[in-house]
C-alpha positions in Angstrom: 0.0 0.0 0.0 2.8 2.4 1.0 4.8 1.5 -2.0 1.7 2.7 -4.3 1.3 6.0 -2.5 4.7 6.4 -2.8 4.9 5.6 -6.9 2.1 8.2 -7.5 3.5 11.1 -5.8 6.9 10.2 -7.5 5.1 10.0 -10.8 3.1 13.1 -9.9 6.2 15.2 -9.5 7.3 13.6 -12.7 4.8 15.0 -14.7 4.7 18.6 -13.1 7.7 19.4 -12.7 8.3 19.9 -16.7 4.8 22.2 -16.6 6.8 24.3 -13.5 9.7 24.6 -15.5 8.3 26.0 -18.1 5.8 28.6 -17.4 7.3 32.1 -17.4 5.5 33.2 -14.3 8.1 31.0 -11.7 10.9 32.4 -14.2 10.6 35.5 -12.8 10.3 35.1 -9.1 13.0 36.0 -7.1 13.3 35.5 -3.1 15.1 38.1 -0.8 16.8 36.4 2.3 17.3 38.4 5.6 19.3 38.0 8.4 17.6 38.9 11.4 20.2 39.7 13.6 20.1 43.0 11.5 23.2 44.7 10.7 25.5 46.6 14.0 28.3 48.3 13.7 31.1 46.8 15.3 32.5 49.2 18.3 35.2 51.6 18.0 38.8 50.0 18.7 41.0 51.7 21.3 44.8 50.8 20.6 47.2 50.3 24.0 48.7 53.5 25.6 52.5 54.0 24.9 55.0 52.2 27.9 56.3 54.5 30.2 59.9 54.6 29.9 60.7 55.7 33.5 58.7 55.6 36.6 60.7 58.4 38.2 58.5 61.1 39.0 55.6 59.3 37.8 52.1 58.9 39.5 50.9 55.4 39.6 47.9 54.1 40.4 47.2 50.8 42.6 43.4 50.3 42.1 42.0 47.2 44.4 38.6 45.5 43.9 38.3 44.4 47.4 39.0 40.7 46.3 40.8 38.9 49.4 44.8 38.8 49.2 44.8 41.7 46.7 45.3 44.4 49.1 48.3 42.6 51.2 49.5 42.5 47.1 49.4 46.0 46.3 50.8 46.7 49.9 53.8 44.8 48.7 53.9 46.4 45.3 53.6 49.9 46.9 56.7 49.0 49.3 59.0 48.0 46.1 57.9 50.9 44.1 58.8 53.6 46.8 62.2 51.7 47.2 63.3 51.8 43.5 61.5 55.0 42.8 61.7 57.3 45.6 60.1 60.4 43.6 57.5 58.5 42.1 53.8 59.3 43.9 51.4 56.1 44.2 47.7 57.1 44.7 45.6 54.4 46.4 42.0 53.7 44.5 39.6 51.1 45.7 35.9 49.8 44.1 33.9 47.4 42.4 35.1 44.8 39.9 34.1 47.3 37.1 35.2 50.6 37.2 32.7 51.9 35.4 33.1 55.4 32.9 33.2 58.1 35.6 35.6 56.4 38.2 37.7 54.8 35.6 38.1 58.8 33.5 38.8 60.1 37.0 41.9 57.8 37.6 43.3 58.3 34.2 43.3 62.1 34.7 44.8 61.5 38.1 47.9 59.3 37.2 50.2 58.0 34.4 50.0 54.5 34.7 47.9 51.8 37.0 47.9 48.7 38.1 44.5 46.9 38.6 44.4 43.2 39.0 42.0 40.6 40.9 43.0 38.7 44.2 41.6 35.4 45.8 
């Protein structure tokens, strides 16, 4: 029984496919495909800021996220800078994981260089 369904929709294709082919009316049917994600413009690219080449006389930034182990860290780093620098100031800034734009703007008019990094 299946086999016989199967032979006269096979046959039926057969036979129509010729009539689709040529009728001018599918000739001239064209499909559009969209994506729809839509179309966003990728974000604007900030390249790295030039190395300082000396840290004497230099304000540096140690900026601690309140992660455990990260301020005994920058304690440490703070000691070693003074000791090879001695004119070089070191500001203290402490906050969320994220900065965020108004804190992170304020800290880069504030120093030359930071160091931010995570603890546990």
């Amino acid at each position: 029984m299946k086999n016989r369904i199967l032979l006269g929709l096979y046959s039926g294709l057969f036979f129509a496919l010729p009539l689709v082919a040529t009728d001018p009316s599918f000739a001239k049917v064209t499909m559009e495909v969209l994506n729809p994600r839509g179309e966003i413009d990728p974000p604007q690219t900030v390249g790295i800021s030039p190395r300082l080449t000396d840290l004497a006389g230099k304000t540096i930034g140690l900026y601690d996220n309140g992660k455990e182990g990260f301020t005994a860290f920058l304690d440490v780093t703070e000691e070693l800078l003074k000791k090879k620098f001695s004119t070089t100031t070191i500001k203290r800034y402490n906050g969320a994981f994220d900065l965020g734009d108004r804190l992170s703007s304020k800290i880069a008019k504030e120093v030359d260089a930071v160091i931010y990094g995570s603890g546990d």
